[in-house]
C-alpha positions as CSV (number, residue, x, y, z in Angstrom):
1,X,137.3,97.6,79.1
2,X,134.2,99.7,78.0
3,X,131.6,97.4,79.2
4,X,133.8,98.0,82.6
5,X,133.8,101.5,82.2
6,X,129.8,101.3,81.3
7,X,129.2,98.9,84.4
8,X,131.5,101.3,87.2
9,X,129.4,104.7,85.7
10,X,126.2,102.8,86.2
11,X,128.0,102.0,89.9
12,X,128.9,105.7,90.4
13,X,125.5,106.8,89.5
14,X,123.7,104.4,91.8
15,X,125.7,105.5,94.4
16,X,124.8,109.0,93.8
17,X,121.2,108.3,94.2
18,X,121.5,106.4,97.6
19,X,123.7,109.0,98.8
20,X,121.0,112.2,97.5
21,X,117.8,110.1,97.9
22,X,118.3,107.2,101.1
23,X,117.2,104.6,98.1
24,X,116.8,104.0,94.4
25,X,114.0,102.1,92.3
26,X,115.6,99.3,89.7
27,X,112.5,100.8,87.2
28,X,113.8,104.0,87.5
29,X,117.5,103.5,87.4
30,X,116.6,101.6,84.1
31,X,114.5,104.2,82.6
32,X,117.3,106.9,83.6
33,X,120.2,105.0,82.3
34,X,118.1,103.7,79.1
35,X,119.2,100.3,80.2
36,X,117.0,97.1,80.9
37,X,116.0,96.4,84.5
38,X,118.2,93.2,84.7
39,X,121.5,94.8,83.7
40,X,120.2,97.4,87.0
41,X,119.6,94.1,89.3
42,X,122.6,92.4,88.4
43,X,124.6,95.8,89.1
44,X,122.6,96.1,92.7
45,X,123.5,92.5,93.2
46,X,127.0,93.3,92.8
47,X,127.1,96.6,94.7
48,X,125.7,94.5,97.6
49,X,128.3,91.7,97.2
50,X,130.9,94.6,97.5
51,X,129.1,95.9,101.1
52,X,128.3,99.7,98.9
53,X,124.7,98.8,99.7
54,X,122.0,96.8,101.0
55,X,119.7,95.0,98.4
56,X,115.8,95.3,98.6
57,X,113.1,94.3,96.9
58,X,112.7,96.3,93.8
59,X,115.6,98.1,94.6
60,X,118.5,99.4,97.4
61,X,118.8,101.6,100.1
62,X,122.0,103.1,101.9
63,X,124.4,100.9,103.5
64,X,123.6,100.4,106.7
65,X,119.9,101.3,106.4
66,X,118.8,97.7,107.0
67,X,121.0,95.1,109.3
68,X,120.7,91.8,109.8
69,X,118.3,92.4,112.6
70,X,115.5,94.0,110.4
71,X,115.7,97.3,111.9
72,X,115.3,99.4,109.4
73,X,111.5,100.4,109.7
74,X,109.6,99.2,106.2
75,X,107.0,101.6,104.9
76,X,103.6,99.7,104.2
77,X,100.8,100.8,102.1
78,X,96.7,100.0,102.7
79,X,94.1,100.1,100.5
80,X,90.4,99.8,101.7
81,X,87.2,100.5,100.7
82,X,85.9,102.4,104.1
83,X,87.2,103.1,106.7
84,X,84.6,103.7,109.8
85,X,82.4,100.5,109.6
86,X,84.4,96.6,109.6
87,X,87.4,97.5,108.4
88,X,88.6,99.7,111.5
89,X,89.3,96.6,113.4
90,X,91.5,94.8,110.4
91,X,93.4,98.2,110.6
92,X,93.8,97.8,114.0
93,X,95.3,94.4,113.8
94,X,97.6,95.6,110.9
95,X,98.7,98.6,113.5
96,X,99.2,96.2,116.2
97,X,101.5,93.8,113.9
98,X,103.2,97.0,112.5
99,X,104.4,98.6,115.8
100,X,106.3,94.9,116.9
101,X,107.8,94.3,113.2
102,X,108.7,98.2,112.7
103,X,106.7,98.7,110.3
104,X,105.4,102.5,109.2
105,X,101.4,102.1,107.5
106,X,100.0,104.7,105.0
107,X,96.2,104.4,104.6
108,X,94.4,104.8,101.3
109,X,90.7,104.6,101.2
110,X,88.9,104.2,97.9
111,X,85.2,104.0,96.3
112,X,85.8,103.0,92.9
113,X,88.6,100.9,90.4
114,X,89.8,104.4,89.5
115,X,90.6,105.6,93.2
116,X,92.8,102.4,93.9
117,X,94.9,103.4,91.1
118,X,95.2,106.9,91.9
119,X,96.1,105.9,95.5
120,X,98.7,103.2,94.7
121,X,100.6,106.0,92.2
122,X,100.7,107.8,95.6
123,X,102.4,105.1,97.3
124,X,104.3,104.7,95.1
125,X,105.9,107.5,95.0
126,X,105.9,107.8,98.4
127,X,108.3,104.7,98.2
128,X,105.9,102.1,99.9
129,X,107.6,99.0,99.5
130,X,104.8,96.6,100.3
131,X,100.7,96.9,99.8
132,X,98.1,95.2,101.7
133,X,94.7,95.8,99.0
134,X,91.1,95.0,99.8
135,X,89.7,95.7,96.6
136,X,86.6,97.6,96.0
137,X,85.4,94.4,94.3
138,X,85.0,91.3,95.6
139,X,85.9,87.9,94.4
140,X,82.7,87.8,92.1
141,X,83.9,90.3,90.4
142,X,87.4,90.3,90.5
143,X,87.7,90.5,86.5
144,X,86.8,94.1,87.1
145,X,89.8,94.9,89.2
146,X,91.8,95.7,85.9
147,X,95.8,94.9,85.4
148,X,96.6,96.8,88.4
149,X,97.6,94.2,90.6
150,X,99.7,92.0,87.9
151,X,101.5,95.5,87.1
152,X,102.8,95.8,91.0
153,X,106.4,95.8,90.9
154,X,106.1,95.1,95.0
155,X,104.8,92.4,96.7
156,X,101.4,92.5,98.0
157,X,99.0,90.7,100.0
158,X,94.8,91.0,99.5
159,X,92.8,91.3,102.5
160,X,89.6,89.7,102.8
161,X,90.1,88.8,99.1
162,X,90.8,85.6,98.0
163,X,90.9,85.6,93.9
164,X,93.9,84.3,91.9
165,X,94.1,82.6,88.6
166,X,92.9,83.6,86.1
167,X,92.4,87.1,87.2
168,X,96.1,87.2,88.1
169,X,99.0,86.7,86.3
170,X,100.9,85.0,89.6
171,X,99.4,83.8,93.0
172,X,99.4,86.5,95.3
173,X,99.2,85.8,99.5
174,X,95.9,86.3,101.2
175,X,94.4,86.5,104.2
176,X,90.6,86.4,104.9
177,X,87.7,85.8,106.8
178,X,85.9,82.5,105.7
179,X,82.2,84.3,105.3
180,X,81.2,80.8,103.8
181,X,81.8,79.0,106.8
182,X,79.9,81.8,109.3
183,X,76.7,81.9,106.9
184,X,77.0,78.6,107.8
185,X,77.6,79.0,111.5
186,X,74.2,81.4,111.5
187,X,72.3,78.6,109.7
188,X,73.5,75.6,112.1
189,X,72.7,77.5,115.0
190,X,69.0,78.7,114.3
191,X,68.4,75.1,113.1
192,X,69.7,73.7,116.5
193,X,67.6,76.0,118.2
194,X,64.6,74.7,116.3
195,X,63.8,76.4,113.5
196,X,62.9,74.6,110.2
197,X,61.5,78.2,108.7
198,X,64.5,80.9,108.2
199,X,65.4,83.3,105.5
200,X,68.6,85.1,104.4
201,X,68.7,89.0,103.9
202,X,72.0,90.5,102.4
203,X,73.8,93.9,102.5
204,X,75.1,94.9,99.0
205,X,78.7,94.7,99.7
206,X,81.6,91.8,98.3
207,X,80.9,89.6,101.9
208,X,77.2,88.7,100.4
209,X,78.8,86.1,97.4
210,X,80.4,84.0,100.2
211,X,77.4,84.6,102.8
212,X,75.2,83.4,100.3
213,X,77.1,80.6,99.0
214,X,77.4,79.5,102.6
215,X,74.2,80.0,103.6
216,X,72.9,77.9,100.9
217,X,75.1,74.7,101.6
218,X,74.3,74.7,105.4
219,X,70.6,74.4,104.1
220,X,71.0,71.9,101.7
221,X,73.1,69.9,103.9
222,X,70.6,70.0,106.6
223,X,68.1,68.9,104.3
224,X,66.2,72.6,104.4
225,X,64.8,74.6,102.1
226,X,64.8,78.5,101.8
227,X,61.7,79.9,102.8
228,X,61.9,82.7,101.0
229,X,64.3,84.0,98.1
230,X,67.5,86.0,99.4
231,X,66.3,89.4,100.4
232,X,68.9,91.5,99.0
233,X,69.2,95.2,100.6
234,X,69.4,97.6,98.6
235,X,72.9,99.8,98.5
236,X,71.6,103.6,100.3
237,X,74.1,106.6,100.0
238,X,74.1,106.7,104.1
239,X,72.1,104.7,106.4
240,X,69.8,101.7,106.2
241,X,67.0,101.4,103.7
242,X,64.5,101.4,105.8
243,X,61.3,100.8,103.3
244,X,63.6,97.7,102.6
245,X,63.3,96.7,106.4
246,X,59.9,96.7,106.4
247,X,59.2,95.1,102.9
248,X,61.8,92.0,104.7
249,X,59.7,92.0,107.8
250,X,56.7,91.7,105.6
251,X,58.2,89.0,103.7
252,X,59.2,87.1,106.6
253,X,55.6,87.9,108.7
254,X,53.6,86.2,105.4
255,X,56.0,83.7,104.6
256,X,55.4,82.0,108.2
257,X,59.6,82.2,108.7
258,X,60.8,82.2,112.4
259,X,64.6,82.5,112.2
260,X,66.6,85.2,109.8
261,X,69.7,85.5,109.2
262,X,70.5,89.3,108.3
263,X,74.0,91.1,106.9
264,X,74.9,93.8,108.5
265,X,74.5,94.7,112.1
266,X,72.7,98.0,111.0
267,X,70.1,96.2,109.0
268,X,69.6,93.1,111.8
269,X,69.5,96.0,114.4
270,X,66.8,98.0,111.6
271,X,64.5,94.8,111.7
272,X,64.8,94.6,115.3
273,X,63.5,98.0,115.8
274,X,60.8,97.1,113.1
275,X,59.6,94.0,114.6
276,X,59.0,95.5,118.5
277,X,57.1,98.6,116.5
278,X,54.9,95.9,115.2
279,X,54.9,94.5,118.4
280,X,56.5,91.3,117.2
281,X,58.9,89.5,119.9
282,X,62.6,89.0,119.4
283,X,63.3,86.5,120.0
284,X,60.3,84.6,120.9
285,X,58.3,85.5,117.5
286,X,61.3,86.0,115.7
287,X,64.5,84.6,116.1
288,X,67.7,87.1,114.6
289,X,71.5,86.5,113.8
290,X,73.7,89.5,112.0
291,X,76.7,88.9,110.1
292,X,80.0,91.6,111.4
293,X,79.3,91.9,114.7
294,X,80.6,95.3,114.7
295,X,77.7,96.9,116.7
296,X,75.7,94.3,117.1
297,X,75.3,94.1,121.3
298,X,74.2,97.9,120.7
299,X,70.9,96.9,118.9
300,X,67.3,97.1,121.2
301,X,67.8,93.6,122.0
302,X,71.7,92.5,122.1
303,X,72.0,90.7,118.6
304,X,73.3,87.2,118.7
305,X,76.2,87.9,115.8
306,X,78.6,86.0,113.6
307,X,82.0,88.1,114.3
308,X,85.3,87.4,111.3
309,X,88.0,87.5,113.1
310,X,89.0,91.3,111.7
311,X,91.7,92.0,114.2
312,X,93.7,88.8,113.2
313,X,92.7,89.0,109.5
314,X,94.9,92.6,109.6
315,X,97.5,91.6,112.2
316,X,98.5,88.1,110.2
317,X,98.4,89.9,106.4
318,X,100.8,92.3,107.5
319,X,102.7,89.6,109.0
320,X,102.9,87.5,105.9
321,X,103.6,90.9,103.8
322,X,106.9,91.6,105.6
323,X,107.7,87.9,105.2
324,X,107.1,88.5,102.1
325,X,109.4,91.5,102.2
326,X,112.8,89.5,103.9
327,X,115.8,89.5,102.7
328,X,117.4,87.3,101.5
329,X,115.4,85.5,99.4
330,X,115.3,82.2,100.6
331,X,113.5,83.7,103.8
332,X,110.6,85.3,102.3
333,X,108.7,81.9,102.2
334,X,106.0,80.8,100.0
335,X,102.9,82.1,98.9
336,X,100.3,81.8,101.7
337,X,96.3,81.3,101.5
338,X,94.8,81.6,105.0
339,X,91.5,81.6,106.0
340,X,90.3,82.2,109.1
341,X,86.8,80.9,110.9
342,X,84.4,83.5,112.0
343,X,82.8,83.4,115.8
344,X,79.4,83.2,116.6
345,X,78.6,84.9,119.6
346,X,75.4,84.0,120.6
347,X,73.7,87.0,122.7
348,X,69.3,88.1,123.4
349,X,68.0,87.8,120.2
350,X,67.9,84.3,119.6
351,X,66.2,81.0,121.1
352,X,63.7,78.3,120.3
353,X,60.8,79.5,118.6
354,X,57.5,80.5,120.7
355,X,60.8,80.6,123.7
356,X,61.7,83.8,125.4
357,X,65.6,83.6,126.7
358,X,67.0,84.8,129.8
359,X,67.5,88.4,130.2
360,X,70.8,87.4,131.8
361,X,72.1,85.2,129.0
């Protein structure tokens, strides 16, 4: 009889929370109650079972809050690590998917480990029930992400991040771009075109591991060698390194290369501009791909690009997230690694070497 009595105040209390608050946390029930989380689920459990509320993950929210049909609207949480170059158009795809599934987004944009933290507390408390993280880090590095991620007590879903085990305690969905595969797009096309002389240049972001790896493969498998080392770009508070432009375009003049394959679009577009003030031709003295195509058609001669596929990349991760977030259980589905292939979109600023191109290509 006093376990009953200890089980219907627990009831009575939960009620009381749903009735002052909309919805209750299982952690925090716990911690009020000084009771473990799984006496809290198995009393949510039953409290559905009865019809006194609806069950969510992590928790409950008023009866009648969430219907069969899914209308009650979820709130979302984003972390990124910028917010006005690339990853405007994964937002946009995530805003797009969020407005047909009901879906409110709150947007987080950090710089370092630290800020992701302080931004998740925030959602947190804001009652986010999902998160959809691009970490600062990329998938090099993804030992430096810290316990974060195996601490969530919500399902989440990286974007354009792909590491697991053993940097994660369980599997968690993701949803990505595969960089590898449009390095090697950028290769296979200036070696179709001709060229047997090419070099790499890199922006100093998490993309350059896989644009690297992928540029390296494509050569090997077509039986080329690098003509030069990777050029690696220095990272510049604002803007594009230009002393690092020029010390590529040296690089590449000396070395005798005719094709380059350059991440970003503001560095491609910054040897552009260098090569014409030297009077080289693009493309007939040198051939040039960038890796984004964010703003690549804006450059002095329309870059031929490699474009991810940003709008899907956002639009399916918040798709798999809300899967993710159904109820019951048996509809949330398993856990879901997609990668997506990048576009080339060949434009002015490539053709066979010592060949000018159409100027309406």
């Amino acid at each position: 009889m006093g376990l009953e009595m200890l089980a219907s105040g627990r009831h009575k209390y939960i009620l009381e929370q749903l009735r002052l608050h909309g919805r209750v946390k299982a952690t925090e029930i716990a911690q009020a109650l000084s009771v473990s989380e799984i006496t809290v689920r198995r009393d949510l459990n039953e409290l559905h079972e009865s019809k006194q509320l609806n069950r969510i993950h992590g928790g409950a929210v008023r009866l009648g809050s969430m219907d069969p049909g899914h209308n009650r609207q979820l709130l979302v949480g984003i972390l990124v690590p910028g917010s006005t170059y690339y990853f405007p158009e994964v937002i946009k795809g995530m805003e797009m998917m969020a407005e047909r599934l009901n879906v409110r987004l709150v947007l987080g944009i950090s710089s370092s480990i630290d800020a992701e933290t302080a931004h998740l507390r925030r959602m947190l408390d804001l009652g986010v029930e999902g998160i959809l993280a691009t970490t600062v880090v990329g998938d090099d590095h993804a030992a430096e992400v810290g316990s974060w991620l195996n601490d969530l007590q919500i399902p989440a879903v990286l974007v354009e991040r792909s590491f697991g085990y053993p940097h994660l305690r369980d599997e968690l969905d993701h949803v990505r771009s595969d960089h590898a595969y449009g390095a090697a797009l950028a290769i296979r096309h200036l070696h179709e075109l001709g060229h047997r002389s090419m070099s790499v240049a890199l922006a100093p972001t998490p993309t350059s591991y896989w644009l690297a790896r992928g540029a390296s493969e494509a050569m090997e498998l077509l039986g080329l060698d690098a003509k030069l080392p990777v050029f690696r770009f220095p990272r510049v508070a604002t803007g594009v390194a230009h002393a690092a432009v020029d010390q590529l375009l040296n690089d590449v003049l000396t070395g005798g290369v005719t094709g380059v394959f350059v991440h970003n679009d503001t560095h491609a577009s910054a040897l552009v501009d260098a090569a014409l003030a030297r009077g080289v031709r693009v493309p007939e003295d040198l051939s040039v791909i960038a890796y984004d195509d964010v703003v690549a058609n804006l450059a002095a001669v329309p870059l031929t690009a490699v474009g991810p596929p940003k709008h899907t990349v956002g639009a399916l991760a918040l798709e798999q997230l809300v899967r993710r977030l159904g109820y019951p259980a048996e509809r949330r589905g398993t856990v879901a690694h997609l990668s997506l292939i990048p576009e080339l979109n060949v434009r002015h600023s490539t053709s066979a070497p010592g060949v000018a191109i159409s100027t309406t290509q």
